[in-house]
N, C-alpha and C positions, 0 to 999 in steps of 0.2 A: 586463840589458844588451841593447840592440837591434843585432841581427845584420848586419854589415858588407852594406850592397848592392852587389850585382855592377855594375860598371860596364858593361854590356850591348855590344852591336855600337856600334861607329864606323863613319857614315856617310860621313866626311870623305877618306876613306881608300879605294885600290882593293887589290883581291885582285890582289898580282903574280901573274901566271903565267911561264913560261920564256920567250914571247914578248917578254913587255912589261919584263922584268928589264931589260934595258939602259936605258932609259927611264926606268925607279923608281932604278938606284944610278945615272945622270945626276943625276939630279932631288937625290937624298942629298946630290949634293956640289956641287949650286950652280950645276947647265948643263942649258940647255932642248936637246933633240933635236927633230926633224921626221923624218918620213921622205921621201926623194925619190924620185920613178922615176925608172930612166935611161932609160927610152925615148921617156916624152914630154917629163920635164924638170922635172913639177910636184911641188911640195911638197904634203905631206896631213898632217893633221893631226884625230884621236888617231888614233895607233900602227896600220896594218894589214900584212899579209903582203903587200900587194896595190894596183895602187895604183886608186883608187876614177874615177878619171879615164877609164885606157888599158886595167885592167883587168891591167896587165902584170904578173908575181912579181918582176920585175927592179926591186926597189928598197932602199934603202939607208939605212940612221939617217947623218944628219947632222946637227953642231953648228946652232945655233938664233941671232939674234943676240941675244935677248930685249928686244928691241923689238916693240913693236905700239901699235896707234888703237885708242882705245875706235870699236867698232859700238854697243852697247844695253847697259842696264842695268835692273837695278830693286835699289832698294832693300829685303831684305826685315827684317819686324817682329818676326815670328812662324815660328820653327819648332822642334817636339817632339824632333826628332831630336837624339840625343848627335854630337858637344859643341856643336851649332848653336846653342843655346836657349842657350848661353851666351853667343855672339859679337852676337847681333844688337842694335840692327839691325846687317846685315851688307849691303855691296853685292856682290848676283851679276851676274854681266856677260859678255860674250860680245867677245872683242876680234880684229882684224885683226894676225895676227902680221905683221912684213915680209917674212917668205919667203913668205907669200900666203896660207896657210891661216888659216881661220876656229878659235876656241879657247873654251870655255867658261871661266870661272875666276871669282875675288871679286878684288874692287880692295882694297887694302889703303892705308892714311896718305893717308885722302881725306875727314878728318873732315864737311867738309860739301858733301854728295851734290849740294845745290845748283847747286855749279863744276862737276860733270862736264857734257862736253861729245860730245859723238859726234865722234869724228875727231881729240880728244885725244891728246895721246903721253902713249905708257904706258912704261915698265922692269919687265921680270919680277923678282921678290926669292922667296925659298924659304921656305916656313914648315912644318919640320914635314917637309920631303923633298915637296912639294907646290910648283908655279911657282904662285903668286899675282900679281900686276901691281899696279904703281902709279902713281903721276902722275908723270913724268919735268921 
C-alpha cells in the first residue's frame, strides 16, 4: 500500500499575522478593506501600519467598494506550486481598485482571456477567504 502524500505548503494562501487579521476575517466573510491615512487622505493597498505615501502612522482599515479596472494581465500556463498546477491556465492580473490603490489578484469567470480589456470593470468575489475579481 503506497503511503498517503503530504499535501506540502499552499502557496495561494498568506501567513495572518495580528496586523493583517482584520483584513484575513474581512476577506472570510466577503468585504474588501483598504487602508486610509488621515492626514493626507490616501488609500493604500496591501495592508501597512503606515501610510506609504505621507509616511504618516495615522491611518485607518476601511470598507472597500470592491470595484476596480483591469490595469494588466497575463495569462499563466504553467506553474508547480500547490494548488496552482491545478487551476491553470489561470489569469494573474494587477487591477485599479476605485479607492485608488493598485491590487495584485487572478480574474476569475473570464473563460476567454481574449475579451479582457485594460480599463475593464471588474467586481471583487471571495474564493477561499481570498478577494479575487471578475468582469462586472
Amino acid at each position: 500500500m503506497e503511503a498517503a502524500r503530504s499535501a506540502g505548503p499552499r502557496f495561494d494562501t498568506p501567513e495572518v499575522d495580528p496586523f493583517t487579521r482584520t483584513y484575513w476575517d474581512a476577506a472570510a466573510q466577503g468585504r474588501l478593506l483598504v487602508r486610509r491615512c488621515r492626514d493626507c487622505g490616501r488609500a493604500h493597498h496591501y495592508p501597512r501600519e503606515f501610510c506609504p505615501h505621507c509616511w504618516s502612522e495615522d491611518v485607518a482599515w476601511e470598507p472597500a467598494s470592491g470595484r476596480a479596472t483591469l490595469y494588466t494581465w497575463s495569462v499563466v500556463h504553467r506553474n508547480d506550486l500547490p494548488p496552482f498546477g491545478e487551476r491553470v491556465p489561470y489569469v494573474a492580473a494587477v487591477v485599479d481598485l476605485a479607492e485608488g490603490p493598485r491590487m495584485m489578484t487572478e480574474l476569475v469567470e473570464c473563460a476567454d482571456a481574449s475579451r479582457l480589456r485594460a480599463g475593464m470593470e471588474l467586481e471583487a468575489v471571495f474564493r477561499d477567504g481570498v478577494p479575487v475579481f471578475r468582469p462586472r
